[in-house]
C-alpha positions as CSV (number, residue, x, y, z in Angstrom):
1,X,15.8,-7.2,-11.9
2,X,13.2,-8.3,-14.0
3,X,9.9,-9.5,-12.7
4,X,7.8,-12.4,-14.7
5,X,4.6,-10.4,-13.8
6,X,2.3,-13.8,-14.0
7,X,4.5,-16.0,-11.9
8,X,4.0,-13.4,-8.9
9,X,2.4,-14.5,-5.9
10,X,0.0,-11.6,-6.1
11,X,-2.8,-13.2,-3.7
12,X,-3.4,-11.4,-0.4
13,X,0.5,-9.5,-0.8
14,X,-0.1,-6.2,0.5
15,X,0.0,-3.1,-1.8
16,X,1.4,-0.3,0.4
17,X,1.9,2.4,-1.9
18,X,1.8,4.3,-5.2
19,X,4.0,6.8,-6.8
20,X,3.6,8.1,-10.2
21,X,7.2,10.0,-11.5
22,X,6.6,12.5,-14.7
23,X,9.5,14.1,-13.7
24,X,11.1,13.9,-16.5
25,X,7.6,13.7,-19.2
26,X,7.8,11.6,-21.8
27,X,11.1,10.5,-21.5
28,X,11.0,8.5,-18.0
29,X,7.4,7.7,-17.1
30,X,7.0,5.6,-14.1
31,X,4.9,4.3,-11.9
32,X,6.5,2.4,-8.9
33,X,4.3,0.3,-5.8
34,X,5.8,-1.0,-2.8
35,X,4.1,-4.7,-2.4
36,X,4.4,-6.2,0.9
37,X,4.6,-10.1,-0.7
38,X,2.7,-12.5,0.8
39,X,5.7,-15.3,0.3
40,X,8.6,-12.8,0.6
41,X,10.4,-9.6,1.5
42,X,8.3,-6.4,0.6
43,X,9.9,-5.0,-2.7
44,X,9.3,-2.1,-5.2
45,X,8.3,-2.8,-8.5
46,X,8.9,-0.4,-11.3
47,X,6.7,0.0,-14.5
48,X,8.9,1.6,-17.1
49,X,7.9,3.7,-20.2
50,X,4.3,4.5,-19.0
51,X,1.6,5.3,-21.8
52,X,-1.3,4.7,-19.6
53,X,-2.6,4.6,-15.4
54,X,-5.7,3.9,-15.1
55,X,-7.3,3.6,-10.8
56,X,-10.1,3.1,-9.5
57,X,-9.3,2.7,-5.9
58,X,-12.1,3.3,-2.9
59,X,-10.8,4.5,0.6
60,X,-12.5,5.1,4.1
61,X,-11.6,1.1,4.3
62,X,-9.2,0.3,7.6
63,X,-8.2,-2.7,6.6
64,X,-4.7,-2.7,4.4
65,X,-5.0,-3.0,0.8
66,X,-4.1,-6.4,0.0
67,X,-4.2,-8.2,-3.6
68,X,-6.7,-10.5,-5.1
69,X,-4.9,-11.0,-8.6
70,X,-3.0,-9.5,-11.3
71,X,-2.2,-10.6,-14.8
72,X,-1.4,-8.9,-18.1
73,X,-3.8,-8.3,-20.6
74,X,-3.8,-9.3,-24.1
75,X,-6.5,-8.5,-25.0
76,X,-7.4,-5.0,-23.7
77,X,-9.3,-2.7,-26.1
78,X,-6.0,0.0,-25.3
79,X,-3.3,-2.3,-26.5
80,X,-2.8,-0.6,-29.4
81,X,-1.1,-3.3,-32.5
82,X,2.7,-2.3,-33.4
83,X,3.1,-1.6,-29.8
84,X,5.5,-3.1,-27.8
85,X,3.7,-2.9,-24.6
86,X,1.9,-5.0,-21.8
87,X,-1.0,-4.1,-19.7
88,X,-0.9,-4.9,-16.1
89,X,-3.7,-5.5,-14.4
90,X,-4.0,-5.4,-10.5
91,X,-7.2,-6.1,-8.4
92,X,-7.7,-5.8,-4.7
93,X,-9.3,-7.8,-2.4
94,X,-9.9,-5.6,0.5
95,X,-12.1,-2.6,-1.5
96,X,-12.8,-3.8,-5.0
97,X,-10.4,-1.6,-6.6
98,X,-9.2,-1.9,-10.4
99,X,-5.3,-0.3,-11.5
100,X,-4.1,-0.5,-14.9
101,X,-1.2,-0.1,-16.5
102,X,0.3,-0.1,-20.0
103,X,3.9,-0.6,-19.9
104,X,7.1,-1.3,-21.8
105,X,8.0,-3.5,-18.9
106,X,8.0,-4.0,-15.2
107,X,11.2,-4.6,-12.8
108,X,11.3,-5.6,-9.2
109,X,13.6,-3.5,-7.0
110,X,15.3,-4.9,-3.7
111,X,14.0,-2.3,-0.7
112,X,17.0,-1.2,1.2
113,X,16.3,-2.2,5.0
């Protein structure tokens, strides 16, 4: 399904995970996150046709890593012009940390219970 990345409620949802997939390089980039929503079921979402991850995350933090905002860039200095791509940007609340993403697009993915 598709997910309109800027009407998220991003805003103390719970990032759980990360997994990068270069499986199959170049042809299938992906980076997937499990978010815990803060207003509904936890979910996957999906960033397809990766060109760029970009993390600075801190750890040694018990607390879980929730979300202070996320939006998409238009104006980021990698945003290349010609390019059909977005960049994601995710900030946490609980240790500071910055993730980046430049992306054809971004689905959300039902978790199977």
């Amino acid at each position: 399904m598709y997910l309109n990345f800027d009407d998220c409620y991003w805003h103390d949802s719970i990032l759980q995970n990360i997994f990068i997939d270069r499986s199959n390089p170049g042809e299938s980039d992906t980076v997937e996150m499990t978010i815990d929503w803060y207003d509904e079921p936890a979910s996957k979402i999906v960033f397809k046709n990766v060109v760029l991850f970009k993390a600075t995350l801190n750890f040694g933090i018990y607390v879980k890593e929730t979300i202070l905002q996320a939006w998409i860039a238009t104006d980021d200095p990698d945003l290349k012009k010609g390019q059909r791509l977005n960049c994601y940007m995710i900030e946490t609340n609980s240790t500071g940390g910055i993730i980046k993403i430049i992306a054809e697009s971004v689905e959300k993915v039902a978790l199977i219970q």
